[in-house]
N, C-alpha and C positions, 0 to 999 in steps of 0.2 A: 491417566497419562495424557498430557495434551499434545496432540499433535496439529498442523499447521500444513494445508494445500493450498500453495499459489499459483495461480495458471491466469493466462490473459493475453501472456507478454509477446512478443514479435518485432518484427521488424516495419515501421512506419515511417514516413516522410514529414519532414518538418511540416508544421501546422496540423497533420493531422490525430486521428484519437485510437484512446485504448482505453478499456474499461478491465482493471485486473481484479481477480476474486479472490479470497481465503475462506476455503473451507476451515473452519476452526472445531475441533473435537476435544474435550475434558476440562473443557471452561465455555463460560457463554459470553457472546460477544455483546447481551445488553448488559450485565453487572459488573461488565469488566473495561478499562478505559483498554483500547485498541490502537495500535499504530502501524503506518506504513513507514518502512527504512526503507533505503537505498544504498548500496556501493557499488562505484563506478569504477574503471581497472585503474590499480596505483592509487585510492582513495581511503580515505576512510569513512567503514559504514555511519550514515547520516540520519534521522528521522528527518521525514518527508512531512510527513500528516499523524495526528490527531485526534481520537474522538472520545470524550467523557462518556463515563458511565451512569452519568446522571443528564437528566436534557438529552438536547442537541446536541452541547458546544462542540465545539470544534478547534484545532489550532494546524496550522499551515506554515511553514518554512514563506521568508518572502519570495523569494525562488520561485514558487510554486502558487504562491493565493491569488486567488480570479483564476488559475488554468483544473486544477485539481480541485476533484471534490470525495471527501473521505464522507462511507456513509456506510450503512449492515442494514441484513437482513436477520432479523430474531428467529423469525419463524424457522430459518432453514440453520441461523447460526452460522453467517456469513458476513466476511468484512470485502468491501470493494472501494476502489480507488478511479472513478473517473477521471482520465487525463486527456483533456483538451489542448489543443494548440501548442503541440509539443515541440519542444527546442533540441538541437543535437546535446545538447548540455545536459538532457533528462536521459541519456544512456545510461543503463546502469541494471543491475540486478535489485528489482525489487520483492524486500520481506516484509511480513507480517507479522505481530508478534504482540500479545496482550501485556499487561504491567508486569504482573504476575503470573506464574513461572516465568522467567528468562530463559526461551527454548524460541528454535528458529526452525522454520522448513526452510523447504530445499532453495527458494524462492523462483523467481519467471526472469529472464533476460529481456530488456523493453531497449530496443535499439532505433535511434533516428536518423534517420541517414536520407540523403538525398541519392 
C-alpha cells in the first residue's frame, strides 16, 4: 500500500523559502519518476515539478524553473521540493505523488502572503 506524508508547508513572505518533504512508503522514490502537484483555491490541480527515475533529469513548469528544485533522498525514501523566492502566485496546496499508483496524501498548505 503506498502511502504519501507531506509536511513543510506554511505561511512565508514573498521572496522567501520553503523546503517541503514526502515521506513516501510502498514504492521507492529511486525506481519510480516522482512529482510535485499543486492546487490553488478555485484551481485546478497542476504539476509543479518532476523527477526521472533514471539520472537526474528533471522537469519544471515555467512558473517555477530557476526558483524550485525537485530532488530525494533514497536512503530515507523521500521526495523534497526546494522553493525559493516565492511569489503570492505559489499559494496553493502542495502534493506528492509517484507515476504509479495514482494515490494522493493529504498534502501541506504553502501560503504567501505579505
Amino acid at each position: 500500500q503506498v502511502q504519501l506524508v507531506e509536511s513543510g508547508g506554511g505561511l512565508v513572505q514573498p521572496g522567501g523559502s520553503l523546503r517541503l518533504s514526502c515521506i513516501v512508503s510502498g514504492v521507492s522514490v529511486r525506481s519510480n519518476v516522482m512529482s510535485w502537484y499543486r492546487q490553488a483555491p478555485g484551481k485546478t490541480r497542476e504539476l509543479v515539478a518532476q523527477i526521472g527515475n533514471v539520472g537526474i533529469s528533471t522537469y519544471y513548469i515555467a512558473s517555477v524553473k530557476g526558483r524550485f528544485t525537485i530532488f530525494r533522498d533514497n536512503t530515507t525514501n523521500t521526495l523534497y521540493l526546494q522553493m525559493d523566492s516565492l511569489k503570492p502566485e505559489d499559494t496553493a496546496v502542495y502534493y506528492c505523488r509517484p507515476l504509479k499508483p495514482i494515490v494522493w496524501g493529504q498534502g501541506t498548505q504553502v501560503t504567501v502572503s505579505s
